[in-house]
C-alpha positions as CSV (number, residue, x, y, z in Angstrom):
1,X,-9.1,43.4,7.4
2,X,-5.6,42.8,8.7
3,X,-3.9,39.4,8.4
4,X,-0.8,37.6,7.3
5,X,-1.0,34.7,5.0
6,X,2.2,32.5,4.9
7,X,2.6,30.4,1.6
8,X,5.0,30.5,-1.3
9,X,5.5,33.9,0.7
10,X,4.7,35.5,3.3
11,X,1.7,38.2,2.4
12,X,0.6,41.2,4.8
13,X,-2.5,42.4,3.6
14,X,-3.7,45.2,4.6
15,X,-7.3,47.2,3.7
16,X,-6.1,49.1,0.8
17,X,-2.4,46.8,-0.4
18,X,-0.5,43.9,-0.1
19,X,3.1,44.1,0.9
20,X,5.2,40.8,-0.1
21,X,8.0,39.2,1.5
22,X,10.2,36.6,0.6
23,X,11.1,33.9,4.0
24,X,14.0,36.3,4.9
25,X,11.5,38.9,4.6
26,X,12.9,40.9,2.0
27,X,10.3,43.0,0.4
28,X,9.8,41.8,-3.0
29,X,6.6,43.6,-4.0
30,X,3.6,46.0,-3.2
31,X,0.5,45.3,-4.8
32,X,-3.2,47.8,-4.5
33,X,-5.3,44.7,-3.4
34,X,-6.9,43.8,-0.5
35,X,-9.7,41.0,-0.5
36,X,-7.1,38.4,-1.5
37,X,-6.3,34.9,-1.5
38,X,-2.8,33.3,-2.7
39,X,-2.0,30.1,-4.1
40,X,1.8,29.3,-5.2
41,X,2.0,31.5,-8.1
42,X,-1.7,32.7,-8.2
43,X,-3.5,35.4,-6.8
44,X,-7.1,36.3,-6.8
45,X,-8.9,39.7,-5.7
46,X,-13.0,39.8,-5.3
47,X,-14.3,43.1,-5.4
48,X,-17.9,42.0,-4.9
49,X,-18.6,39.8,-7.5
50,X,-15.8,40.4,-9.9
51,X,-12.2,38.8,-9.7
52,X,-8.7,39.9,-10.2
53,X,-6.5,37.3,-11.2
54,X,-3.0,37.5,-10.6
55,X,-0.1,35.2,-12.1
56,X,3.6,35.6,-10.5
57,X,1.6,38.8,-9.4
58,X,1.3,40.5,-12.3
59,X,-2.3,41.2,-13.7
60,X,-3.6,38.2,-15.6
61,X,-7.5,38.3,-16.1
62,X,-10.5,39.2,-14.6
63,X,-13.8,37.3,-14.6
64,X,-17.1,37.8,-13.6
65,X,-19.0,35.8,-10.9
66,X,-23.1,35.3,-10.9
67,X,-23.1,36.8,-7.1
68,X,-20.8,38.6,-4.8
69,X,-19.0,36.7,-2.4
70,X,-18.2,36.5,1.2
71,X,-15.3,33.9,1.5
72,X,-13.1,32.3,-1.1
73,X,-10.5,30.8,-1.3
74,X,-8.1,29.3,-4.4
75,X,-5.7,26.8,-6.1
76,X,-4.3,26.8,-9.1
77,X,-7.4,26.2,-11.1
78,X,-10.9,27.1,-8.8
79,X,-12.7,29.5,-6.4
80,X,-14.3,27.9,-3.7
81,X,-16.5,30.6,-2.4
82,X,-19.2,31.6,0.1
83,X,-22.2,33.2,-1.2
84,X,-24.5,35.3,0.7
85,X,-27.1,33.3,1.0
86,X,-25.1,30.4,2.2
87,X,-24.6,28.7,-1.0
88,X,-21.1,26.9,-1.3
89,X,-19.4,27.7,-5.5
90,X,-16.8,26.4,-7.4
91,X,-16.1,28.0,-10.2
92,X,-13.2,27.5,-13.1
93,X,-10.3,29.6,-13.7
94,X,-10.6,29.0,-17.0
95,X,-14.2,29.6,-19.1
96,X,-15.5,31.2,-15.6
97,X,-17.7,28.0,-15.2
98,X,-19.4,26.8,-11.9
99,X,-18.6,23.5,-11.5
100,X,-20.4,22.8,-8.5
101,X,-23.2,24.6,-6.4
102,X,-24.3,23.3,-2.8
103,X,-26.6,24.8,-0.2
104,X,-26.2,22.1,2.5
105,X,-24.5,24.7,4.6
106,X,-27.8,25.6,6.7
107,X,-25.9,28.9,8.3
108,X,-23.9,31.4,7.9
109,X,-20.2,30.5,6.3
110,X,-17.6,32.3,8.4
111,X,-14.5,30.7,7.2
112,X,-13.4,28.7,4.0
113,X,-9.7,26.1,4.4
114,X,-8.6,24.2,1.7
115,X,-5.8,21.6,2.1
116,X,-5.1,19.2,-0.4
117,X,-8.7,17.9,-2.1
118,X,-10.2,18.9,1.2
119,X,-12.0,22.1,1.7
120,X,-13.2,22.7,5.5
121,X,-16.0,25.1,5.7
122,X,-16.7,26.6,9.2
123,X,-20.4,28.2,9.6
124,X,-21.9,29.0,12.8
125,X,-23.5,26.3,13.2
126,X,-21.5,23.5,11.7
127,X,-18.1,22.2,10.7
128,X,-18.1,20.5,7.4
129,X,-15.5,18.9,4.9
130,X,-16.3,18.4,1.2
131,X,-13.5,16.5,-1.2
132,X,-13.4,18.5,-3.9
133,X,-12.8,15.7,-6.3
134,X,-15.6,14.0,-5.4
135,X,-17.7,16.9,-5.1
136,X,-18.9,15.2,-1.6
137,X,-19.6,16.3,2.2
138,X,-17.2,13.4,3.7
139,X,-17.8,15.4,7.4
140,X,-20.5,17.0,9.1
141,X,-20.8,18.3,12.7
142,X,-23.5,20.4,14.2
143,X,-20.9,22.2,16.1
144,X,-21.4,26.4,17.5
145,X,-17.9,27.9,17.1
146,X,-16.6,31.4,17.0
147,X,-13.3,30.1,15.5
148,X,-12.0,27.4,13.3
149,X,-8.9,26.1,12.1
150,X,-7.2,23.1,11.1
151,X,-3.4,21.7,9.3
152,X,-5.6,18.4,8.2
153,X,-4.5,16.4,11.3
154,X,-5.9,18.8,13.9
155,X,-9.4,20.5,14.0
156,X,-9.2,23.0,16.9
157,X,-12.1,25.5,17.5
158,X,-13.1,28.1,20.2
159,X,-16.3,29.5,21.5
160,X,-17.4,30.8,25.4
161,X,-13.9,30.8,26.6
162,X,-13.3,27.1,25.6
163,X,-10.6,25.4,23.1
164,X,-12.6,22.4,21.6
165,X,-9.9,19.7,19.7
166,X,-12.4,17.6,17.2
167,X,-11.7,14.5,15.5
168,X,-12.6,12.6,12.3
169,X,-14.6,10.4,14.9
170,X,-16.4,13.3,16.1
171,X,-14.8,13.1,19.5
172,X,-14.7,16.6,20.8
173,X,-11.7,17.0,24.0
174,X,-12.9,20.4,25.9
175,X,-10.5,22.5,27.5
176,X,-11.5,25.5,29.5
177,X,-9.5,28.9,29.4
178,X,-9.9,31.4,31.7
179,X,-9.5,34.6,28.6
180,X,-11.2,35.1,25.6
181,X,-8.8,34.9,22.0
182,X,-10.0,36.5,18.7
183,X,-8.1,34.6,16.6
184,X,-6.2,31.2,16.6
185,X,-4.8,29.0,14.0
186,X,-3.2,25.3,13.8
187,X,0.1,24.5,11.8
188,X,1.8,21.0,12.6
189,X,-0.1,20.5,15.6
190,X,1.2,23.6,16.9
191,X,-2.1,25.7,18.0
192,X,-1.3,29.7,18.0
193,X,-4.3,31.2,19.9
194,X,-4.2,35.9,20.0
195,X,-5.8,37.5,23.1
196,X,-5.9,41.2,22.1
197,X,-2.2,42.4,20.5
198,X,-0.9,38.8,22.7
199,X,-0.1,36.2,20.6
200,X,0.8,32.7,22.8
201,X,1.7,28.8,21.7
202,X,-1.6,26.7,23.2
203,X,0.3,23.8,24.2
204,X,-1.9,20.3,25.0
205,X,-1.5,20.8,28.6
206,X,-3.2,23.6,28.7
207,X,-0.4,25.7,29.1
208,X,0.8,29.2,27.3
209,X,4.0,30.4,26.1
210,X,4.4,33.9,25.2
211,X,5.0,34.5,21.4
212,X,4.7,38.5,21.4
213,X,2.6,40.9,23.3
214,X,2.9,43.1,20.2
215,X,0.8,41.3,17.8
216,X,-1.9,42.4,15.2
217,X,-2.1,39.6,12.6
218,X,0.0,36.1,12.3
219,X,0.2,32.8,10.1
220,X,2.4,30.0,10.5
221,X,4.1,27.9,8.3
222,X,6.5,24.9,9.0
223,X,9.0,26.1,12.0
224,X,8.5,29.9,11.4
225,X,5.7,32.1,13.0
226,X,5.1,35.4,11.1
227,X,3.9,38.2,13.5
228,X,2.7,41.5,12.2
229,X,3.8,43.8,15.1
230,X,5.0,47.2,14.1
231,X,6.6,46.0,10.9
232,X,6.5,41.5,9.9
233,X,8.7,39.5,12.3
234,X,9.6,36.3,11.7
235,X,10.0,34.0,15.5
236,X,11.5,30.1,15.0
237,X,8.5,27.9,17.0
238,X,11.5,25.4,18.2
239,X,13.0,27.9,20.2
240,X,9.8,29.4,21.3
241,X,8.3,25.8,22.8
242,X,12.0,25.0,24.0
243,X,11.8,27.7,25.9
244,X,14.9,30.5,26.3
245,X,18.4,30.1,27.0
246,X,18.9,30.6,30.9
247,X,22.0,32.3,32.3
248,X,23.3,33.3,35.5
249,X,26.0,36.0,36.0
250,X,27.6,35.7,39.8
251,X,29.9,38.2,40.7
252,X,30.0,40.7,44.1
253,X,30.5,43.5,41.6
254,X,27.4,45.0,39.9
255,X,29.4,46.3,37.6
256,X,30.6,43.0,36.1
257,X,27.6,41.7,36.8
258,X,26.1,44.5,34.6
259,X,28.4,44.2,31.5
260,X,27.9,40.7,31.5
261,X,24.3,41.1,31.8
262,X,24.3,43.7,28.8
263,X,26.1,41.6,26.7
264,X,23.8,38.7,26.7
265,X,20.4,41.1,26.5
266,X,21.9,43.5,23.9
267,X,23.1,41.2,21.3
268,X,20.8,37.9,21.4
269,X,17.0,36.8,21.8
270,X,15.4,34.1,23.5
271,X,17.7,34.5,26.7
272,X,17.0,35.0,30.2
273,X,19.3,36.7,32.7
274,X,19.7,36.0,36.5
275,X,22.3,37.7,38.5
276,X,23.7,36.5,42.3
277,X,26.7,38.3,44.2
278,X,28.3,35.4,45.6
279,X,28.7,31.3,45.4
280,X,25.9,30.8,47.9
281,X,23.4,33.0,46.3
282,X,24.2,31.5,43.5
283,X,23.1,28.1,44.6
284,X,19.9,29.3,45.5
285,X,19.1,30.7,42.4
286,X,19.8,27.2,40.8
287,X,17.6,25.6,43.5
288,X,14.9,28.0,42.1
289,X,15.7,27.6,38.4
290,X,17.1,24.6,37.6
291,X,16.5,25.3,34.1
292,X,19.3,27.5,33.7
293,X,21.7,26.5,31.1
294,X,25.0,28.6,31.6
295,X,26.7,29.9,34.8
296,X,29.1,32.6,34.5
297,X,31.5,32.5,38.0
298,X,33.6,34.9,39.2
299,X,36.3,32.8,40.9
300,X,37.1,35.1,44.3
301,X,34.1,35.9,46.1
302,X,33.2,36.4,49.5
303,X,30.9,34.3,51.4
304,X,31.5,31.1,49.0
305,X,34.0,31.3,46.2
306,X,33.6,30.2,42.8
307,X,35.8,27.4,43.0
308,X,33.4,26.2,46.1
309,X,30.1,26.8,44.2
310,X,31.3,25.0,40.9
311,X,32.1,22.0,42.9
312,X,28.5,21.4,44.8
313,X,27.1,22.4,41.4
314,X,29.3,19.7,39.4
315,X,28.4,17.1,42.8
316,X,24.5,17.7,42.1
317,X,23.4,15.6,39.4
318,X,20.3,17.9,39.0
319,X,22.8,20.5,37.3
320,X,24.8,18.5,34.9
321,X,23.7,20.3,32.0
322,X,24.8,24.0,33.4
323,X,27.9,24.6,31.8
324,X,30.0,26.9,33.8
325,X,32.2,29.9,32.5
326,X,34.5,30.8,34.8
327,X,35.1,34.8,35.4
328,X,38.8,35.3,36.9
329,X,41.5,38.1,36.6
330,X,43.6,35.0,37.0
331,X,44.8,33.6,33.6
332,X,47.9,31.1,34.0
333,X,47.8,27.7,32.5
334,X,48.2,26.7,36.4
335,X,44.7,28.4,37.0
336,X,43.1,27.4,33.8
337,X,43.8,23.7,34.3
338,X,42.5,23.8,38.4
339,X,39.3,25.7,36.6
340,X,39.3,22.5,34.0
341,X,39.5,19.8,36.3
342,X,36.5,21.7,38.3
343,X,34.1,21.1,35.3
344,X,34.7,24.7,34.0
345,X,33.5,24.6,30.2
346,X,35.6,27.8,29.2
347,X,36.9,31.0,31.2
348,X,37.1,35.2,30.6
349,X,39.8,36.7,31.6
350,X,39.0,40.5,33.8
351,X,38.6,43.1,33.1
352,X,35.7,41.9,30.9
353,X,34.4,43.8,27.5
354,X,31.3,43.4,25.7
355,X,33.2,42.4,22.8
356,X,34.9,39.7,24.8
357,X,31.2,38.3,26.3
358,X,29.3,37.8,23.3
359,X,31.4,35.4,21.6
360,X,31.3,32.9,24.8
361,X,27.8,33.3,24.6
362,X,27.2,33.1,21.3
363,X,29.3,29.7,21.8
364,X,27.0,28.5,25.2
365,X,24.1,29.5,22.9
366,X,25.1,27.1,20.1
367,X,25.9,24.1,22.2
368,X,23.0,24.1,24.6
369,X,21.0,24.1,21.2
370,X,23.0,21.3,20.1
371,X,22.0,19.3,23.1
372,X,18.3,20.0,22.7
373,X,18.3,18.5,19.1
374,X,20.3,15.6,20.6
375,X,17.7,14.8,23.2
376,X,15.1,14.7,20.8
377,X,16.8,12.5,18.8
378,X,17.0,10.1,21.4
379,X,13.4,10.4,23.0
C-alpha cells in the first residue's frame, strides 16, 4: 500500500521499499520494507507474524509474534497491534512479551493511532481510546465510519459522503459533502481530506482549498504537507489556507503585459496573475478581486492613465493593501517623486527584463507575507 508517514522524517513507503527523506527532502536512505511503522529512531516491519526491528534504520532484531497481524503500530518500547480475530496486543520490545490482550473491539479494526499514552482504535463499528498506561478503554462510541483520524484535539471521521467532527463528550457536528474522499487525515486542526489523485484543506466552513490535483499518498506534520505526486513534495499549509499572492499586470501592450506575466509564473508559487490593458479595466478587475495584493501600472495608457487609476485606487479604502509598482519608460527623480506622492510602493523602468521583474516581486512577495503574520498577531 502507498502512503507517506511524516515523523522524525518523512517516509514514502511503497509495496516492495521505503525511500527516506530528511524535512528538506534530501534522500538519506532506501530500505527493502514495506509493512512498516516508524517511531523516532525505531522501525518495525511485520511480515505476518514475525517482526523486523530496526534502530537508526539499521537491522536490529527480529521477534516472533503468537498470530499475524493486521494493524500495528509502535513507540519506543511496544507493538500495539490488530489481530485477526479482533483482539487488540501489546507486546514488549524487549523479551517479546504480551503485556496486555483485549477483545472488547466487537468488529473489525481498520485503523490503529497512538499519540502520547493514548491509542485510538477505529473498527467499523466503533471509535475507541485505550490509555496505554492504564491498560483502560477511557472512550467508546458505537460509531459506522469509513475513515478516522485524529491530532488528539480533533476526532474527524467520514462515511456516506459526510465529515463527522466527534468530541470527548460524544457530540458528533455533521457536515454534508457533495464527493466522496478515500482518505483524510487531521494535524493541528488542520483536516486534509483526498478525492481521487485531489488532495484539498477541509476548512470548518465547509469550504475546500486546493492542495494538489496530483496526489497519491500525503501526511502532515506541523506547517508542512508532504504530497506524494510524481516524486515527495513538500507544500507550507500557511500559505496554502492564506491563500496565493494576487497580482495584476496593466499595460495596453501584451507584450509587457506578457513578460511581466512570465516573470511572476515562471519563477514563484502560490501566485495568481490577472492582466487589464488600461486604468479603467483595471479598476474593474479590482472591483471583481479585491483580494489582489500587487498592481503593476504602466503610467501612459489610453482610456485612463496610470497616474488616474492609482489615485481612485489609493481614494478607495477597500484597496489599501494593493501596493502599486509603477511601469514607466520615464525614470527622473521629477517622475519618481510625482509616482511617490501617488502611493506608488516602487517603479520598473521600460523596456522591462525578466531579470528586472523577479526581484520586485520577490520583494511584493515578502512584504505582503509580512503583513499577513502581522494581522495575526493582532487578531
Amino acid at each position: 500500500m502507498l502512503r507517506v508517514q511524516a515523523g522524525k522524517d518523512v517516509y514514502v513507503i511503497r509495496d516492495d521499499k521505503v525511500d527516506i527523506f530528511d524535512y528538506n527532502l534530501k534522500s538519506i536512505k532506501e530500505l527493502k520494507i514495506s509493512n512498516v511503522d516508524f517511531y523516532n529512531d525505531t522501525a518495525i516491519d511485520i511480515n505476518k507474524n514475525v517482526a523486523n526491528i530496526y534502530k537508526h534504520y539499521e537491522t536490529y532484531h527480529k521477534i516472533e509474534l503468537v498470530k499475524p497481524v493486521e494493524h500495528f503500530v509502535i513507540n519506543d518500547y511496544f507493538i500495539f497491534s490488530a489481530i485477526e480475530d479482533n483482539t487488540l496486543s501489546i507486546t514488549s520490545l524487549v523479551g517479546n512479551k504480551i503485556v496486555f490482550n483485549t477483545n472488547v473491539v466487537k468488529s473489525k479494526i481498520l485503523k490503529l493511532k497512538l499519540l502520547g499514552d493514548l491509542l485510538y482504535i477505529h473498527s467499523e463499528n466503533a471509535i475507541l481510546i485505550l490509555n496505554i498506561i492504564q491498560k483502560k478503554i477511557i472512550f467508546n462510541l458505537d460509531f459506522d465510519s469509513q475513515l478516522f483520524d485524529t491530532d488528539g484535539e480533533h476526532m474527524v471521521a467520514y462515511a456516506d459522503s459526510t465529515i463527522f467532527r466527534i468530541g470527548r463528550d460524544k457530540k458528533i457536528q455533521r457536515e454534508k459533502i457533495d464527493f466522496e474522499i478515500d482518505d483524510l487525515k487531521v494535524n493541528e486542526g488542520v483536516v486534509l481530506i483526498k478525492k481521487e489523485n485531489e488532495l484539498y484543506v477541509y476548512q470548518e466552513d465547509g469550504s475546500t482549498v486546493l492542495v494538489s490535483d496530483n496526489c497519491f499518498a500525503f501526511d502532515k506534520n506541523g506547517d508542512f504537507i508532504f504530497v506524494l505526486e510524481n516524486d515527495i513534495k513538500k507544500y507550507n499549509i500557511k500559505n496554502i489556507i492564506e491563500g496565493p499572492v494576487k497580482f495584476l499586470t496593466v499595460d495596453d501592450s501584451t507584450t509587457m503585459r506578457l513578460i511581466i506575466k512570465n516573470a511572476i509564473l515562471n519563477n514563484f508559487k502560490d501566485v495568481e496573475v490577472y492582466e487589464a490593458k488600461d486604468g479603467q479595466e483595471a479598476l474593474d478587475v479590482l472591483a471583481q478581486h479585491p483580494d489582489i495584493n500587487v498592481v503593476f501600472m504602466d503610467w501612459n495608457m489610453p482610456v485612463m492613465d496610470g497616474r488616474e487609476a492609482t489615485i481612485k485606487i489609493r481614494e478607495n479604502p477597500a484597496y489599501k493593501h494593493v501596493k502599486v509598482i509603477m511601469a514607466t519608460t520615464e525614470g527622473g527623480k521629477d517622475k519618481v517623486k510625482e509616482m511617490i506622492s501617488y502611493g506608488v510602493k516602487g517603479y520598473l523602468v521600460k523596456p522591462l527584463k525578466p531579470t528586472s521583474v523577479v526581484p520586485v516581486v520577490q520583494k511584493m512577495i515578502d512584504l505582503v507575507k509580512q503583513e499577513r503574520e502581522k494581522e495575526k498577531e493582532n487578531v
